[in-house]
DSSP file (Angstrom, degrees, kcal/mol; ACC not computed):
  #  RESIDUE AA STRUCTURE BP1 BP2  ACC     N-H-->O    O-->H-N    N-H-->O    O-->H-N    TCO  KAPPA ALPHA  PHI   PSI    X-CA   Y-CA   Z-CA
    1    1 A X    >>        0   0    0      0, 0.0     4,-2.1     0, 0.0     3,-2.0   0.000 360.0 360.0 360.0 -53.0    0.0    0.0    0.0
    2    2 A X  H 3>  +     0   0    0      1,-0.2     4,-1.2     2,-0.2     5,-0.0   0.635 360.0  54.9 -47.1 -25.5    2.8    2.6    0.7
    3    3 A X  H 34 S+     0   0    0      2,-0.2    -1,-0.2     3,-0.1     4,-0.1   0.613 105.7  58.2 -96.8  -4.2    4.5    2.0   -2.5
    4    4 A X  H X> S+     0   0    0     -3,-2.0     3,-2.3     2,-0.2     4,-1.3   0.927 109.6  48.6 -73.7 -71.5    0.5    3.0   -4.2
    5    5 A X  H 3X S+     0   0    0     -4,-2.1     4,-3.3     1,-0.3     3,-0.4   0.826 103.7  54.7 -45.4 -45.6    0.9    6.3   -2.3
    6    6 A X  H 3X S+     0   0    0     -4,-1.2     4,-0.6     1,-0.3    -1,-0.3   0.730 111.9  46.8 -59.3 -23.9    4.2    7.0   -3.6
    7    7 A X  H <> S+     0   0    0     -3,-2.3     4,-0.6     2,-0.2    -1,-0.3   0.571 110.3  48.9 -91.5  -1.1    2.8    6.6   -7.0
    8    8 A X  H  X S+     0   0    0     -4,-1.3     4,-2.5    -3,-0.4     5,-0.4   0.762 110.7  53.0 -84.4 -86.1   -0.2    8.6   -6.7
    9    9 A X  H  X S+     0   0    0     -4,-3.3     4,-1.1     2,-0.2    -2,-0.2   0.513 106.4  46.3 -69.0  17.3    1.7   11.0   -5.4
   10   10 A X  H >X S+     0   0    0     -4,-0.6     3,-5.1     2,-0.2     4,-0.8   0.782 115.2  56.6 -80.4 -91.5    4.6   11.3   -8.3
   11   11 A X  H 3<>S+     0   0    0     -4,-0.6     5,-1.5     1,-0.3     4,-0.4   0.569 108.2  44.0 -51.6 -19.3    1.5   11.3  -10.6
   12   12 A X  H 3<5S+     0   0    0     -4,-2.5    19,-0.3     3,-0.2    -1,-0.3   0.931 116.0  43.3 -66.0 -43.0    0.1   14.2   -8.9
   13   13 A X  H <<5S+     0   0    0     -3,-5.1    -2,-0.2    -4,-1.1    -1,-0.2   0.751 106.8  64.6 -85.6  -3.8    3.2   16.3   -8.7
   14   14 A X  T  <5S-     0   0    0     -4,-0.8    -1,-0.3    -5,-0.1    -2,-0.1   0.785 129.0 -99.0 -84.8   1.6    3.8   15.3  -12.1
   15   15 A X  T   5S+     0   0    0     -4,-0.4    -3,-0.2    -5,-0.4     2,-0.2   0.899  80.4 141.9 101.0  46.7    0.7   17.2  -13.1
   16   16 A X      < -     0   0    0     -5,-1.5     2,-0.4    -6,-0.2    15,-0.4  -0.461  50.5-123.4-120.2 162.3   -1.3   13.9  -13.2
   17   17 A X        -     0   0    0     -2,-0.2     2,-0.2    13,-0.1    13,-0.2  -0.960  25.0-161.1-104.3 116.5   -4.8   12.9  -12.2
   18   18 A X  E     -A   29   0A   0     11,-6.7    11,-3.7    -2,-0.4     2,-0.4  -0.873  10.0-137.2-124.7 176.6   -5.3   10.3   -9.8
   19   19 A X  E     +A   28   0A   0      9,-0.3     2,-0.3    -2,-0.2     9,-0.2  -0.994  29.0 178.5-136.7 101.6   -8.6    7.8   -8.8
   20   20 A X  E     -A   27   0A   0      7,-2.3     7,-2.9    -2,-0.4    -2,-0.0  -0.930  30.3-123.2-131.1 140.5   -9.2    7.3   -5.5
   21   21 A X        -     0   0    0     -2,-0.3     2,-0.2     5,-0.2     5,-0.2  -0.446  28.7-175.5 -94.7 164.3  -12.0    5.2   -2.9
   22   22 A X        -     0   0    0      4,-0.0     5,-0.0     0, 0.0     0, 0.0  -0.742  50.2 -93.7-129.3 167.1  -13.7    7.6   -0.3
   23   23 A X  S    S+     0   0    0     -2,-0.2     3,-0.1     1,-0.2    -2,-0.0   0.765 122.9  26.9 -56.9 -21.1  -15.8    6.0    2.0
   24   24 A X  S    S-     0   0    0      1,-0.4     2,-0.3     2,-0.0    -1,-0.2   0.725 123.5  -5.9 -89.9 -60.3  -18.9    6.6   -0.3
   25   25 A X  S    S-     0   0    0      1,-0.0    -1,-0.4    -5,-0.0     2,-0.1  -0.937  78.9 -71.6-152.4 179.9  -17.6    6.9   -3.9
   26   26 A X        -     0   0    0     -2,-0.3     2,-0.3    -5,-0.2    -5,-0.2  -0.116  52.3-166.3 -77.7 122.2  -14.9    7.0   -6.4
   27   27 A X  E     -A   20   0A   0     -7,-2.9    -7,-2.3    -2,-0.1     2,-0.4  -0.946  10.0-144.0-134.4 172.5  -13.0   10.6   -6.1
   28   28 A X  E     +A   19   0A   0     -2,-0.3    -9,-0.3    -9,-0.2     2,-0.2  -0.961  25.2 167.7-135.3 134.9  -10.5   12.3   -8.4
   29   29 A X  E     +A   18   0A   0    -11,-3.7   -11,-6.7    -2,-0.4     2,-0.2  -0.840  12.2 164.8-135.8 176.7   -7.6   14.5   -7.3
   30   30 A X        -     0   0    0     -2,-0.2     4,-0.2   -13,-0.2   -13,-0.1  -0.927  54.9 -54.9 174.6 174.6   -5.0   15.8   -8.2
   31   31 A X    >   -     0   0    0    -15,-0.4     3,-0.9   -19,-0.3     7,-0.4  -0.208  51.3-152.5 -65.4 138.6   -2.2   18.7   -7.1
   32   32 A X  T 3  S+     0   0    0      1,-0.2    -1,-0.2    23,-0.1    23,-0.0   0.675  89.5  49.3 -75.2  -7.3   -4.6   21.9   -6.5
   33   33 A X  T 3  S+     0   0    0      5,-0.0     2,-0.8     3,-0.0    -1,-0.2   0.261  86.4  89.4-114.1  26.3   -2.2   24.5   -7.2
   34   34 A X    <>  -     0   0    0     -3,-0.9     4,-2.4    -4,-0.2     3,-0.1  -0.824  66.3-165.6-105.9 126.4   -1.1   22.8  -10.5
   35   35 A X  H  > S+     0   0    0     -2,-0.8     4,-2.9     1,-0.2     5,-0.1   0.968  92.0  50.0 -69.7 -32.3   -4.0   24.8  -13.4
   36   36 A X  H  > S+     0   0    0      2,-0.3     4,-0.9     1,-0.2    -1,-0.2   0.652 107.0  52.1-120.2 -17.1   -3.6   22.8  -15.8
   37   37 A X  H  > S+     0   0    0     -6,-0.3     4,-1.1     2,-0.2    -1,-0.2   0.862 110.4  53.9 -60.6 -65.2   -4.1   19.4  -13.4
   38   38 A X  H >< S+     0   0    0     -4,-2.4     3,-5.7    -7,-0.4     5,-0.3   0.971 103.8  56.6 -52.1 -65.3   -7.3   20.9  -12.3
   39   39 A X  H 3X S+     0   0    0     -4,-2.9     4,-1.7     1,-0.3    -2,-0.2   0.805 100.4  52.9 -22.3 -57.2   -8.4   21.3  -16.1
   40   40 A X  H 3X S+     0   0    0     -4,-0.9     4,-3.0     2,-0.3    -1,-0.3   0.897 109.5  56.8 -64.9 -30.1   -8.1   17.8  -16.9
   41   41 A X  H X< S+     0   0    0     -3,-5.7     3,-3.1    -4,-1.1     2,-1.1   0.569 112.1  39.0 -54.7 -99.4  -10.5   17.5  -13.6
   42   42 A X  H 34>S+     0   0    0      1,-0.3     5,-2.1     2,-0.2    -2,-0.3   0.330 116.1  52.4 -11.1 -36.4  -12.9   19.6  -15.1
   43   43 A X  H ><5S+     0   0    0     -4,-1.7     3,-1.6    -2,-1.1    -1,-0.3   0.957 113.4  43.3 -84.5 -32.2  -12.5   18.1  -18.6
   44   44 A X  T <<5S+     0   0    0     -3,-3.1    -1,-0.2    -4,-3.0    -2,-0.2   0.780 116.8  46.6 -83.5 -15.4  -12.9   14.6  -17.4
   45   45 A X  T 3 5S-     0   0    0     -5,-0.2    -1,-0.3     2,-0.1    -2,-0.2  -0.136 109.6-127.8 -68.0   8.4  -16.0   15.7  -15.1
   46   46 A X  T < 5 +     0   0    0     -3,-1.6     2,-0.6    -5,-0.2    -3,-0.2   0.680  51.3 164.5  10.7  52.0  -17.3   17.6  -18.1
   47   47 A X      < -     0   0    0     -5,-2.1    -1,-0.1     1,-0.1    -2,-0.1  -0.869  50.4-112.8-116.9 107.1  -17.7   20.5  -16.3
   48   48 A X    >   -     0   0    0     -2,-0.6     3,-0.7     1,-0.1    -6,-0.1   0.438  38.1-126.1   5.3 128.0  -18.2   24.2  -17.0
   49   49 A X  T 3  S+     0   0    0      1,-0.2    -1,-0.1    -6,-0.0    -7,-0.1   0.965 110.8  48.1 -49.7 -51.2  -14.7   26.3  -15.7
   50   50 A X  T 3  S+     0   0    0      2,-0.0     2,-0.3     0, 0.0    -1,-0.2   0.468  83.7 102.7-106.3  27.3  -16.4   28.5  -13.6
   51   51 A X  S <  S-     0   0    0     -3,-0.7    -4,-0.0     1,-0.1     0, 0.0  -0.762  80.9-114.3 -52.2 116.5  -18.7   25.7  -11.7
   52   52 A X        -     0   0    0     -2,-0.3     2,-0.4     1,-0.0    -1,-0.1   0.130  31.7-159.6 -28.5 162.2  -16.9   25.3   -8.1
   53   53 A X        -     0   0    0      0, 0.0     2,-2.6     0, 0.0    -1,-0.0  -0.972  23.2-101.1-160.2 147.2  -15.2   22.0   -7.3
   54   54 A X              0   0    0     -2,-0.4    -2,-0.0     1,-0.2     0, 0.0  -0.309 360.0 360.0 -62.8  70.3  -14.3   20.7   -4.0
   55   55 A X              0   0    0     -2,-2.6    -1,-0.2   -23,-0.0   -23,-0.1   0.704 360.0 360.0 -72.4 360.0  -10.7   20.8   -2.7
């Protein structure tokens, strides 16, 4: 499991998207002060830029 986090988090700082359990559902991160990271949320969420999203 520790060597899963470490890959999450390179694909996050690499500007990456990652797929993740919450206790309810399926969430998607990724680093919040990377723009271009967040886009790809938004693109893959189909979602309007200037909708909020949860960080």
């Amino acid at each position: 499991m520790l060597e899963d986090i470490k890959n999450a988090c390179q694909i996050m700082s690499d500007g990456g998207v990652i797929l993740y359990p919450t206790d309810t559902i399926w969430g998607l991160g990724c680093d919040a002060t990377n723009m271009e990271a967040v886009h790809k949320i938004y693109t893959i969420k189909q979602r309007v830029d200037n909708k909020a999203m949860l960080v």
